[in-house]
N, C-alpha and C positions, 0 to 999 in steps of 0.2 A: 467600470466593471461592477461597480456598487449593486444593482440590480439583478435577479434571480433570473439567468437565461434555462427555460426549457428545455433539455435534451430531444433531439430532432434526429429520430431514429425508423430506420425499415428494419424489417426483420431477420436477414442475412446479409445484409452490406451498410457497415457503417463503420465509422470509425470517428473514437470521442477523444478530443483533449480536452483534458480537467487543467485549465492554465488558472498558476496564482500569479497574473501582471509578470508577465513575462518569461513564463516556464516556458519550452522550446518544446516545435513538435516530436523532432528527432525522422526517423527512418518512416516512413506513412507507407503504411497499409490499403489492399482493394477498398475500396470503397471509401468516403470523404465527407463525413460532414463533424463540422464542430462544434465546441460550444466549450465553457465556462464554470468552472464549478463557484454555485452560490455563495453569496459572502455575506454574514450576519455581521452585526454591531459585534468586535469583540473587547474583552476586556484589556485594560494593559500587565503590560510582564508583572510579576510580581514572585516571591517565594512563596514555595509550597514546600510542604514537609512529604517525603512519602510514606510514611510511618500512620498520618491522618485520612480517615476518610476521604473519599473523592467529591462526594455533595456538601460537605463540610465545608471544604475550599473553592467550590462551585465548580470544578471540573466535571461538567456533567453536559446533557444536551439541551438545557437550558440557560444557565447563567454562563458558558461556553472558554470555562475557563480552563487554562491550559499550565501542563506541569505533574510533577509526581504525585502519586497517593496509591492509597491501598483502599480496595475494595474484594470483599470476603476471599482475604488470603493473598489476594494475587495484587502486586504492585507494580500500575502503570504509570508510562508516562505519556503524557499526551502533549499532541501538535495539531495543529491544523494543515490543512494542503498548503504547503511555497516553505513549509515551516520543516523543523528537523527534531528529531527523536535523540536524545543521547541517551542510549544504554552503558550498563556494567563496562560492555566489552567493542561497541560498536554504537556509532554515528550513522543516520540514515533519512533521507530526504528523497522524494518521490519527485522526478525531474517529469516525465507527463504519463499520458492514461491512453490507450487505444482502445478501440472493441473492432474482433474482425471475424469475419463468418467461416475460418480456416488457418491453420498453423501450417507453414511453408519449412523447405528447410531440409539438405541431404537428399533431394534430388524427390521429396516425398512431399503429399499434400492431403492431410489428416483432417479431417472436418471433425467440429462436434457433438459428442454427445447431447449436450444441452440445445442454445440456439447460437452461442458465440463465443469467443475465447474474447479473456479480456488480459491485456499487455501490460505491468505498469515496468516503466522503467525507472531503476534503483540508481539510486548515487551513496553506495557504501563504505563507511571507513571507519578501519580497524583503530582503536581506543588502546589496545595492548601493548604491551612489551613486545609480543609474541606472535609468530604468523598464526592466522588463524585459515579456516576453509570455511566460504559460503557454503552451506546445506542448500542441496534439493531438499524442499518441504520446511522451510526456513520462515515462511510468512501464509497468513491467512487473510480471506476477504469478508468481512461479513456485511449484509445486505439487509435491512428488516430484520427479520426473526432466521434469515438464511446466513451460516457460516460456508465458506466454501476454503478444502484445503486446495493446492496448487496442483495441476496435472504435471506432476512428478515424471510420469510415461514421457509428454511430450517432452518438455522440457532436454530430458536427458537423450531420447533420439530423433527431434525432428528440430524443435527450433534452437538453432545455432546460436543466439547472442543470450543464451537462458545465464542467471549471474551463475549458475552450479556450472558449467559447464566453462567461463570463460578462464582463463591461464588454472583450471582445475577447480576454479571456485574460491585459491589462496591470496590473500591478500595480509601482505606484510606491516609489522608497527607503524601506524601513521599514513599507512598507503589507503589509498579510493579504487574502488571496481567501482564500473559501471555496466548494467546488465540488466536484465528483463526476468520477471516472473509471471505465470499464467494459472488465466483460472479460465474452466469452464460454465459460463451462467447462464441464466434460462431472460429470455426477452424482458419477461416482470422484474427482473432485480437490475437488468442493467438500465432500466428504465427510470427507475429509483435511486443509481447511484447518488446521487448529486440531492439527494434528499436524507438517505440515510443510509451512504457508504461508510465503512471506518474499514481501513486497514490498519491489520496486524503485523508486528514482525520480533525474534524473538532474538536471543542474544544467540552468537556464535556456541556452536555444539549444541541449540537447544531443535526441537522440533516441534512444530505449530500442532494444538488439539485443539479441537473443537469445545472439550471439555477443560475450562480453563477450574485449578482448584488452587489450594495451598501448597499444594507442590507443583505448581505450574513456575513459579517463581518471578520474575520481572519480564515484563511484555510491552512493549513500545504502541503506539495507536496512533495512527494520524485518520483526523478528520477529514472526510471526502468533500462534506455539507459545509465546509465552514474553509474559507480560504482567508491568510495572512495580506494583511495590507500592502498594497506596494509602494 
């Protein structure tokens, strides 16, 4: 899997798994083709401070290093795809990736706005004392210079397995949901996933902006471009 597989894409029918060596397709969607997300040389585990800069410590898209830091105000932590995010209040690993040209679900079939709905499926756990609820609008995808929040609409009444929607979205001390979030993207960025995807995800009770600041507070990121060794 060392080697950089091209995403192999039509324009309404298709569907992508981002596997890091052995992530699982799960439920497939119309349409079928797959592929691999990119795997650079990456560096080994090491401490980071999140207090420090993020290019400081090489967490960047170059030297591709991974772990906490702060960049103007806002402190992330970073992972690559197969890899896991520990936040404040929650644990999170992206178990695999779809793109499908329609959201199914409650007896309805919603096509998009854009050119495709894209699926990732979550594997979340609560870090707390305390139950908490998965938020609709709990994660963000950004593409290039595109951020995309989540289609919140579907989510809450067409697609059935959305993580806001599964046993209410509540996940108890120490307990795992597993569940789906969606975005709607345009052909050029899902094209690009796999070159310069990052998703976002923020801690329990926060809400994903687009405009990340100093009151943004601690934001999770996994690397789309950059997959964990198996």
């Amino acid at each position: 899997m060392g080697k950089k597989v091209a995403l192999a894409l039509t324009l309404l029918a298709v569907t992508i798994i981002v596997s890091a060596c052995g992530g699982t397709q799960g439920a497939g969607l119309s349409g079928a083709t797959a592929t691999t997300a990119s795997q650079r040389p990456l560096p080994r585990n090491r401490h980071t401070d999140p207090h420090k800069g993020c290019s400081s410590q090489g967490i960047n898209s170059t030297q591709m290093g991974i772990g906490a830091c702060t960049e103007s105000g806002v402190e992330y932590v970073v992972a690559n795809y197969g890899g896991v995010v520990n936040l404040n209040t929650l644990r999170v690993g992206i178990v695999s990736v779809f793109v499908a040209p329609a959201a199914h679900g409650h007896g309805r079939t919603v096509p998009p706005q854009n050119d495709a709905f894209i699926r990732f499926i979550l594997q979340v756990q609560n870090r707390d004392k305390v139950p908490h609820r998965f938020n609709f609008g709990e994660t963000m995808l950004g593409v290039g210079a595109d951020d995309y929040l989540e289609s919140v609409n579907i989510e809450r009444n067409v697609h059935e397995e959305s993580l806001g929607a599964i046993n209410g979205g509540v996940i108890g001390p120490g307990e795992t949901l597993r569940g789906d979030v969606l975005f709607d993207i345009t052909r050029a960025d899902y094209e690009q996933l796999d070159r310069s995807g990052r998703f976002f995800i923020w801690n329990f009770g926060g809400h994903a902006s687009t405009q990340l600041t100093r009151r943004t507070g601690q934001v999770g990121q996994i690397r789309l471009y950059a997959a964990e060794p198996g």
